[in-house]
LOKE-836879 format. One record per residue (C-alpha): residue number from 1; residue in one letter; x, y, z. Coordinates in Angstrom, 2 decimals. Example, Ala and Ser with C-alpha at 12.3 -4.5 7.8 and 13.67 -1.06 7.14 Angstrom:
2
(node 1, a, (12.30, -4.50, 7.80))
(node 2, s, (13.67, -1.06, 7.14))
This chain:
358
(node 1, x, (0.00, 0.00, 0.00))
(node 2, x, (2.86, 2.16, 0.35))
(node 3, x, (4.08, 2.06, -2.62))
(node 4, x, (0.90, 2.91, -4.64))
(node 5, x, (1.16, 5.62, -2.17))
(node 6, x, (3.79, 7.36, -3.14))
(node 7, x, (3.30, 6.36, -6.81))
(node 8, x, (0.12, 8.39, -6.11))
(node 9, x, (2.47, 11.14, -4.47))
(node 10, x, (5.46, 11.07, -7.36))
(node 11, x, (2.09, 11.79, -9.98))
(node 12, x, (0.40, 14.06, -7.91))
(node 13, x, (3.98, 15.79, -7.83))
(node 14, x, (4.74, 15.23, -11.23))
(node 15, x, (1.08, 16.78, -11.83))
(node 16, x, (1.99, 20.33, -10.09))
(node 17, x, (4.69, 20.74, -11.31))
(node 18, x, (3.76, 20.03, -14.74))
(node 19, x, (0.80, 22.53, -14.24))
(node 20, x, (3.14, 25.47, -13.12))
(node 21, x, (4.99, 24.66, -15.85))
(node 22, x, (2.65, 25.00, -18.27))
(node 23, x, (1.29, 28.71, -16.58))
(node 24, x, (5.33, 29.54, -16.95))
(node 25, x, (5.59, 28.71, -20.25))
(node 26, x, (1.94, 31.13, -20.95))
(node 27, x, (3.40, 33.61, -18.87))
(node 28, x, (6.49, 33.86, -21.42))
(node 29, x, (4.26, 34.11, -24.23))
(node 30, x, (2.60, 36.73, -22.71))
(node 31, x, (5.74, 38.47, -21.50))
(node 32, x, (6.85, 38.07, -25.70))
(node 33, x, (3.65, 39.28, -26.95))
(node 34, x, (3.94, 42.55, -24.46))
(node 35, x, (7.36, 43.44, -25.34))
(node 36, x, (6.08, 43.05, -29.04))
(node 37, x, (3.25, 44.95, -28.84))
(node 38, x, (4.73, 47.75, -27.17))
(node 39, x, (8.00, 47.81, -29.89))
(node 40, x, (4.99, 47.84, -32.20))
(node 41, x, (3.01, 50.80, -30.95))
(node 42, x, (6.85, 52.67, -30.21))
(node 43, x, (7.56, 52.14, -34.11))
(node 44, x, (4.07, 52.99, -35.14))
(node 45, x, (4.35, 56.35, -32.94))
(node 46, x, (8.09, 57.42, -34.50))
(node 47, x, (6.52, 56.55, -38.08))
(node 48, x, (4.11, 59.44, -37.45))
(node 49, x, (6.20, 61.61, -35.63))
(node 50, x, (8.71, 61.17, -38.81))
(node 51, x, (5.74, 61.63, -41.32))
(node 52, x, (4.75, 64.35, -39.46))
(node 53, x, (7.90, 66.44, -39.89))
(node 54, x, (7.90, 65.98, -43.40))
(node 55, x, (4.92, 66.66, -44.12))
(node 56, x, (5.10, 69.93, -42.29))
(node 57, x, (8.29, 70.25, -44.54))
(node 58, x, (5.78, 69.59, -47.71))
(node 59, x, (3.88, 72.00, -46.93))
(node 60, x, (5.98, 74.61, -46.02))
(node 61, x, (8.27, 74.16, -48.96))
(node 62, x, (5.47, 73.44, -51.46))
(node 63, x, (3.99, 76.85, -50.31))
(node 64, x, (7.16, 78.72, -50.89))
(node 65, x, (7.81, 77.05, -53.95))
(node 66, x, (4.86, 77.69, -55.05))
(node 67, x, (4.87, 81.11, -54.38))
(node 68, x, (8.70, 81.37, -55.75))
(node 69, x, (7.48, 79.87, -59.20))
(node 70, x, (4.46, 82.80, -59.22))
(node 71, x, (6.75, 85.53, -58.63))
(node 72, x, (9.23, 84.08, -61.05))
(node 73, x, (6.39, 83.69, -63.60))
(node 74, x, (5.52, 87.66, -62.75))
(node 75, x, (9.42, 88.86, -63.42))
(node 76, x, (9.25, 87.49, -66.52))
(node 77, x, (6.37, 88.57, -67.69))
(node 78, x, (7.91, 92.28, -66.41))
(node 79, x, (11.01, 91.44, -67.84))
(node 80, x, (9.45, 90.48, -70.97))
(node 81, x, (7.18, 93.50, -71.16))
(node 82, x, (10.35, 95.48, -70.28))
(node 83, x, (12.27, 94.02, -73.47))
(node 84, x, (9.87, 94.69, -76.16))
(node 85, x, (9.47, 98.60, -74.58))
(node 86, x, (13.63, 98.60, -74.79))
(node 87, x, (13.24, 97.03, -78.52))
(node 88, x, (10.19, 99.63, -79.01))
(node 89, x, (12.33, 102.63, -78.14))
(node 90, x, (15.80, 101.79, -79.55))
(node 91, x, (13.82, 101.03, -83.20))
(node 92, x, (12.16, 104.74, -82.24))
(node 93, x, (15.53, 106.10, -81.26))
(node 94, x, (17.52, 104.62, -84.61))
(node 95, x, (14.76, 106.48, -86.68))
(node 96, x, (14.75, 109.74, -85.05))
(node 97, x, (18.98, 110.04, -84.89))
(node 98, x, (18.50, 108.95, -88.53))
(node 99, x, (16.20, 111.61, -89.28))
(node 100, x, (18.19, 113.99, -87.42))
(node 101, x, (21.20, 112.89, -89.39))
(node 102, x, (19.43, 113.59, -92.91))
(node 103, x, (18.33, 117.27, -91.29))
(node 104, x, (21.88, 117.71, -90.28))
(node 105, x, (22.51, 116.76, -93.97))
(node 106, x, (20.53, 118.62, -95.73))
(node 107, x, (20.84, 122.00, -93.30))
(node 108, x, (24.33, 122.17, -94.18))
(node 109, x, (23.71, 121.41, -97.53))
(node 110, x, (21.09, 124.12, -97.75))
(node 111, x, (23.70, 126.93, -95.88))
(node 112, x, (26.84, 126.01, -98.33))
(node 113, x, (24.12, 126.65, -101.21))
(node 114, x, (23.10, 129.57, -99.46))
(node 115, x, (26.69, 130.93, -98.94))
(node 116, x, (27.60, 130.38, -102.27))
(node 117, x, (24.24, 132.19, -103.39))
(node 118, x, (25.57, 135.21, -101.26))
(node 119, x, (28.93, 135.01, -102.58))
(node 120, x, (27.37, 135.22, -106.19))
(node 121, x, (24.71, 138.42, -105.38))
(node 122, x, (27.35, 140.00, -103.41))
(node 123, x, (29.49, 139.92, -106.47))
(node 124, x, (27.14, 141.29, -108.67))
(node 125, x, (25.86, 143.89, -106.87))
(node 126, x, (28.77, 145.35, -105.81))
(node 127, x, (29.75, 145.36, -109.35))
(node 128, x, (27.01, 146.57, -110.12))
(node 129, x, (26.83, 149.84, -107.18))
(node 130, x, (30.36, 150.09, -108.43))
(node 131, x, (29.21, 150.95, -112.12))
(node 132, x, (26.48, 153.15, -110.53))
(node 133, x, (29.14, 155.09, -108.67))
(node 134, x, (31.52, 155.66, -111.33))
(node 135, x, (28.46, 156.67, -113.34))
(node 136, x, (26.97, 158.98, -110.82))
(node 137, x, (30.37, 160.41, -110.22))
(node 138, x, (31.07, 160.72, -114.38))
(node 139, x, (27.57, 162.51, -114.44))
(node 140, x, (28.05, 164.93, -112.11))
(node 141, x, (31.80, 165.73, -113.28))
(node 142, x, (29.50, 166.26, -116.91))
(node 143, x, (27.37, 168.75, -115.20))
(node 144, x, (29.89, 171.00, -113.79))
(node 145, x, (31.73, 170.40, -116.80))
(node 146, x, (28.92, 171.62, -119.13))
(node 147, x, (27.46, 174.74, -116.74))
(node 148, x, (31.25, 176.11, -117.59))
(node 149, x, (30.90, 178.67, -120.08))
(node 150, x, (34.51, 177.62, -121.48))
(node 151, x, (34.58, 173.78, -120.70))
(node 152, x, (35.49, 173.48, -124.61))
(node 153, x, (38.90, 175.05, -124.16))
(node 154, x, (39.48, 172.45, -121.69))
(node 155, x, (40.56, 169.03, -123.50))
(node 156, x, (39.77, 167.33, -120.50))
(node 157, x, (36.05, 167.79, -120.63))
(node 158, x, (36.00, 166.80, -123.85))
(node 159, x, (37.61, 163.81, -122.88))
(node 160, x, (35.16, 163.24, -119.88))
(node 161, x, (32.30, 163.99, -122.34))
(node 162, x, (33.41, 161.52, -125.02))
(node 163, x, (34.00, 158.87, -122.38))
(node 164, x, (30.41, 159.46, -120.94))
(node 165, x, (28.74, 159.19, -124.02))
(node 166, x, (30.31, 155.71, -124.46))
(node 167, x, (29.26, 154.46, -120.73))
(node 168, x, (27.03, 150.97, -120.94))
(node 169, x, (24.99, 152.14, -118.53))
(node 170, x, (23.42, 155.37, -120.35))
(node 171, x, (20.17, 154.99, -122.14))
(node 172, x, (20.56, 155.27, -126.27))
(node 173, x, (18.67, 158.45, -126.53))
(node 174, x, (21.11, 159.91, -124.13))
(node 175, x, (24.17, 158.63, -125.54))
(node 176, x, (22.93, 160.09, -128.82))
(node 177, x, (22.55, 163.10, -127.74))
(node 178, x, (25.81, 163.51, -125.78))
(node 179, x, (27.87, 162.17, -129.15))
(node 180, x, (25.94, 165.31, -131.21))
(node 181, x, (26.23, 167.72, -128.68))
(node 182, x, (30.27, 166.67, -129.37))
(node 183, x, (30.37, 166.44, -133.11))
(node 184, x, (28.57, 170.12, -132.81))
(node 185, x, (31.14, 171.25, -130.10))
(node 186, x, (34.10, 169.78, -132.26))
(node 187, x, (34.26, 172.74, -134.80))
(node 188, x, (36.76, 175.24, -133.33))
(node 189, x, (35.08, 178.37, -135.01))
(node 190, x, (31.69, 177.99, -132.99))
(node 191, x, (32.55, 180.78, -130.62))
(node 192, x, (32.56, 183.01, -133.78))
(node 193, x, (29.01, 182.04, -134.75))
(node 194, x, (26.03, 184.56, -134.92))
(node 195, x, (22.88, 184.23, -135.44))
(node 196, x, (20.77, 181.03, -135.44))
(node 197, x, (24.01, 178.29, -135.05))
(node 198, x, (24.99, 180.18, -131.99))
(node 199, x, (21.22, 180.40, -130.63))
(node 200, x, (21.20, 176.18, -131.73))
(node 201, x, (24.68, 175.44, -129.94))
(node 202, x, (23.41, 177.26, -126.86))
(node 203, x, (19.94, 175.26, -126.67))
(node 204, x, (21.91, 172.11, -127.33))
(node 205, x, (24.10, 173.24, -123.96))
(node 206, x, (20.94, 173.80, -122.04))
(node 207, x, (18.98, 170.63, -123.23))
(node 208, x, (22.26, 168.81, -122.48))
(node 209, x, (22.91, 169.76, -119.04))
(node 210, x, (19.27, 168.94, -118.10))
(node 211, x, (19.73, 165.80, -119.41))
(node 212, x, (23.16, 165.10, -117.24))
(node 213, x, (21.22, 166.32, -114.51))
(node 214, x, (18.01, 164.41, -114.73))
(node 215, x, (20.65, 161.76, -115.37))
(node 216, x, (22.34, 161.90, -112.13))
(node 217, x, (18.82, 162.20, -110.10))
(node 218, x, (18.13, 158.61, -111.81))
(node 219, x, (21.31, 156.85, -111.46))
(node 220, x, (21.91, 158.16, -107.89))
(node 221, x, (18.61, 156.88, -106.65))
(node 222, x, (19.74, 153.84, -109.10))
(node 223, x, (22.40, 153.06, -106.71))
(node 224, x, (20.96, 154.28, -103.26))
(node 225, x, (18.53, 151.62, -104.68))
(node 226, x, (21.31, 148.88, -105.49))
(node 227, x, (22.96, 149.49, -101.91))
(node 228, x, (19.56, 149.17, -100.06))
(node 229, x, (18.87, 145.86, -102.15))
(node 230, x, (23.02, 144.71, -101.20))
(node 231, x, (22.35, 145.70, -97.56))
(node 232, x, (18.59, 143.25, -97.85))
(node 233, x, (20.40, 140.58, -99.72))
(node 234, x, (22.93, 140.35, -96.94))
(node 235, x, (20.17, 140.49, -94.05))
(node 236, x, (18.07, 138.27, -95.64))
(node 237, x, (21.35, 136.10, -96.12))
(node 238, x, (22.11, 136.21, -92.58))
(node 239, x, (18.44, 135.48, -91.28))
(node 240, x, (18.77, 132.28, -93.60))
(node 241, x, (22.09, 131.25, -92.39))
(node 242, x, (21.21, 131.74, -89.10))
(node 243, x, (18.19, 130.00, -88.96))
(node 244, x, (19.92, 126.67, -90.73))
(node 245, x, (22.75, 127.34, -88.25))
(node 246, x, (20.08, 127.03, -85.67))
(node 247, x, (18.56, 124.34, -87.06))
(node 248, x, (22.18, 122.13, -87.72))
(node 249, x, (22.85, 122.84, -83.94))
(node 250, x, (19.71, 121.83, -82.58))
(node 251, x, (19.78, 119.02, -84.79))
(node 252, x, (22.95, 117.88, -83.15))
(node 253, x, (22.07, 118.15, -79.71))
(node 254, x, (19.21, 116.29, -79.76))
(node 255, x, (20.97, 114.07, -82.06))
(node 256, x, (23.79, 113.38, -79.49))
(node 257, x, (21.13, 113.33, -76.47))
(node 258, x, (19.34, 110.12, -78.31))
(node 259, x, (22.91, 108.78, -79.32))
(node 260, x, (23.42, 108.46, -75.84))
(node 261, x, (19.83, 107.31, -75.02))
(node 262, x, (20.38, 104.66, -77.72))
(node 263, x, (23.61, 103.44, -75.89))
(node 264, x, (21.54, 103.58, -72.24))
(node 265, x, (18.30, 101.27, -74.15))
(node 266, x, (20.94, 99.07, -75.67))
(node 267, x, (22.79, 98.68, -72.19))
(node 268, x, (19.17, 98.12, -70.14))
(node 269, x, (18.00, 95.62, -73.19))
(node 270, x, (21.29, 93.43, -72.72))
(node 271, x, (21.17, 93.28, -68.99))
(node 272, x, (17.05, 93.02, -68.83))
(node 273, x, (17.77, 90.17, -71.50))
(node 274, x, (20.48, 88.38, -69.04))
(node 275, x, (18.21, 88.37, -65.97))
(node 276, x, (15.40, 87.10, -68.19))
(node 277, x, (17.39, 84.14, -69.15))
(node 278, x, (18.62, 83.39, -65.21))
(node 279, x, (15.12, 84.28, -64.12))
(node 280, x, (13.60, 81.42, -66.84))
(node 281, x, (16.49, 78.87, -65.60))
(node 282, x, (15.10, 79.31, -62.05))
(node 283, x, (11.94, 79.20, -63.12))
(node 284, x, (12.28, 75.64, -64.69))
(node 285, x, (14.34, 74.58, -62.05))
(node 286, x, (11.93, 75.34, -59.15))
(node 287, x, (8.71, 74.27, -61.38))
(node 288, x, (11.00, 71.03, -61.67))
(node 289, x, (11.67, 70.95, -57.95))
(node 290, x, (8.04, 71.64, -56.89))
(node 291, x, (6.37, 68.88, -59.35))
(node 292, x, (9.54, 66.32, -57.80))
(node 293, x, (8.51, 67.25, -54.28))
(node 294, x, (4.59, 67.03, -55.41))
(node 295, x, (5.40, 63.69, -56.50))
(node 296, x, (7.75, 62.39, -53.78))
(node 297, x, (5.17, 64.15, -50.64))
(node 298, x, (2.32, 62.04, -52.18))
(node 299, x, (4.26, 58.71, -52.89))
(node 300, x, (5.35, 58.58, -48.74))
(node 301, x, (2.05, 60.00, -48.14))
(node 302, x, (0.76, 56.98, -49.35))
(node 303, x, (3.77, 54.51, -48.12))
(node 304, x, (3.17, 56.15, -44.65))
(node 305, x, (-0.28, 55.17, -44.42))
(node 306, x, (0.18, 51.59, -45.83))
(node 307, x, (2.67, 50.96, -43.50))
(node 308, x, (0.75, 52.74, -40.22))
(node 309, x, (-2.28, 49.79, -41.90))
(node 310, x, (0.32, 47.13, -41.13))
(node 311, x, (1.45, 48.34, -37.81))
(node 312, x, (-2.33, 48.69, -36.60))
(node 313, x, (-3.32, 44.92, -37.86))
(node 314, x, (0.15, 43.87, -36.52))
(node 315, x, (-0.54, 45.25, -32.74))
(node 316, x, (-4.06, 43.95, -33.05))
(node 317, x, (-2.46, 40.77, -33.98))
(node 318, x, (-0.75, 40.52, -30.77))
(node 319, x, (-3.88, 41.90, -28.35))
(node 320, x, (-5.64, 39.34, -29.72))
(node 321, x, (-3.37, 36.71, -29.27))
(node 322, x, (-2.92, 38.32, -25.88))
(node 323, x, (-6.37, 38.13, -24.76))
(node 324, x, (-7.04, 34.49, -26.28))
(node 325, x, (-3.71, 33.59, -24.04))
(node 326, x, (-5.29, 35.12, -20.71))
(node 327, x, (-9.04, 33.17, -21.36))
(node 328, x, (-9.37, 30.32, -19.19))
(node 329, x, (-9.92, 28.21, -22.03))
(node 330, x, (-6.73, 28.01, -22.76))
(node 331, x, (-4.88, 28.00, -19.10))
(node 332, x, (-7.35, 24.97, -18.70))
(node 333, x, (-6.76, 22.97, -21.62))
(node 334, x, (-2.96, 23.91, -21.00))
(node 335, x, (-3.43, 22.51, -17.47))
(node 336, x, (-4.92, 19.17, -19.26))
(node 337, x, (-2.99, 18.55, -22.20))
(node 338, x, (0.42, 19.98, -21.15))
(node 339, x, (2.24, 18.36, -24.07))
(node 340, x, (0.11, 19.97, -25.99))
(node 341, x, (-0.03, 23.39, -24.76))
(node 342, x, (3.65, 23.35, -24.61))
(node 343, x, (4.16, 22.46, -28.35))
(node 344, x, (1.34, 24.59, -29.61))
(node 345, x, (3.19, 27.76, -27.35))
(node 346, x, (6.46, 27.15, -28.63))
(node 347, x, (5.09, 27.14, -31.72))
(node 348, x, (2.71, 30.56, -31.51))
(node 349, x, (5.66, 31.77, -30.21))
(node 350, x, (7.96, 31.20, -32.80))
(node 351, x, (5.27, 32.10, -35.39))
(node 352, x, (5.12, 35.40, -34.06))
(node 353, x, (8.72, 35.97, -33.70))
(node 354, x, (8.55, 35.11, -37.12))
(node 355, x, (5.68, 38.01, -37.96))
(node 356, x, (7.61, 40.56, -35.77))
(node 357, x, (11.04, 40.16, -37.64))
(node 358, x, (9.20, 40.21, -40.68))
């Protein structure tokens, strides 16, 4: 009877401690699932923490991007207005400085014409009030000549009277008149005449001196005439000169003023057309750079949430597993079928080492 009795005791033993085996070997399962569960939730957590931070960096950055790419988009539609206004003026500026160089041109053609002009009347009227002023002066030497009752004993006045008769400027029907009044005075006896020769000889002297004299009225308003009409020539010729003179310097002022206009447009075009080109390069490149970080903000977007998917069914995984381990199902059927239990925990727990390293 003994020994039955401890047989009894030895199984009863064996029995207890196979039992508190079995919670032990639960109770590591547990302890596993625990520590996986909370590495779970602790990854989970940083994954949105990380997210988090970029996408506050997507959004900040694709607002000032965005932003960067308008105002990039506005300079170069300024910069393009601003070229065509710089191509708009320097076309306007060519034309007007050429303009300005044909009026420059054709001033100074105009005053050489204009000098030469004056150089020709000049010439001919003071030829001209020089041939009135020997005339006026012949005339008058004819007048005192002729009132002198014995000019024909001087040879002289003959002279002077021949010579007058002969000037260009004398109309024919005085000329004529002078040359008979000489062939008439030519006959040395006239002194010694009586009667009607001497009465016809002494008309002739009269009619002749009225005719010098009448003469010299004309011809000296002739050339008080020709100086006045020098004295306008040379006015007007000055008034012309002037004005073209005015007109050439003018010309050249403003001329050199949109010379150096022209150089100022051509210097704002070139560097307006350089910042247009590093303003476009920009441009692309942050267009570029905001469609990349469009692209690459969605794509984790969209990995982040996948993978916070798995990390929730993963953690539920393990509660679940958790809570079927503390039912007392299964501390009661490991209690009864140790082997069992013990196999079937080794093997959850390897399976889920298996999911949590995966």
């Amino acid at each position: 009877l003994a020994v039955p009795a401890m047989a009894t005791a030895s199984a009863a033993s064996a029995t207890t401690a196979s039992v508190s085996a079995s919670v032990s070997a639960v109770e590591k399962v547990m302890q596993l699932l625990g520590d996986m569960s909370v590495k779970a939730k602790a990854e989970k957590n940083a994954e949105a923490v990380a997210f988090a931070k970029f996408d506050q960096f997507c959004t900040d950055t694709t607002a000032s991007k965005t932003k960067e790419v308008a105002k990039g988009a506005e300079l170069i539609e300024v910069l393009t207005a601003d070229l065509a206004k710089h191509e708009s003026d320097i076309k306007s500026l060519m034309g007007k400085i050429g303009d300005l160089k044909t009026t420059i041109a054709t001033s100074q053609a105009d005053l050489k014409a204009a000098k030469v002009q004056r150089e020709k009347d000049h010439k001919t009227n003071t030829a001209q009030m020089e041939d009135l002023a020997e005339t006026v002066d012949a005339l008058e030497r004819a007048v005192l000549t002729l009132q002198k009752e014995d000019y024909n004993r001087e040879a002289s006045g003959a002279v002077l009277l021949q010579q007058l008769s002969e000037h260009s400027m004398l109309p024919n029907s005085a000329r004529s008149a002078l040359a008979a009044f000489l062939e008439m005075s030519s006959d040395g006896d006239f002194l010694t005449r009586e009667g009607p020769e001497a009465h016809a000889y002494e008309f002739q002297s009269g009619g002749i001196v009225e005719l010098m004299k009448k003469l010299l009225t004309e011809f000296t308003q002739k050339r008080t005439e020709a100086e006045k009409d020098e004295m306008n020539s040379k006015h007007a010729h000055q008034m012309v000169a002037q004005g073209l003179t005015d007109v050439i310097e003018n010309a050249e002022s403003d001329a050199a003023d949109s010379t150096a206009m022209l150089a100022e447009k051509r210097g704002m075009h070139a560097k307006d057309t350089g910042r247009l080109h590093s303003t476009k390069e920009d441009y692309n490149e942050d267009v570029a750079y905001l469609q990349g970080l469009k692209v690459e903000c969605m794509e984790k977007a969209k990995s982040f949430q996948e993978k916070q998917g798995l990390r929730a069914e993963e953690i539920k995984a393990i509660e679940k597993a958790m809570e079927i381990l503390r039912s007392p199902e299964v501390l009661g059927s490991a209690q009864e079928h140790l082997p069992a239990a013990s196999a079937a925990s080794a093997a959850s727990l390897a399976h889920l080492r298996s999911q949590s390293s995966g």
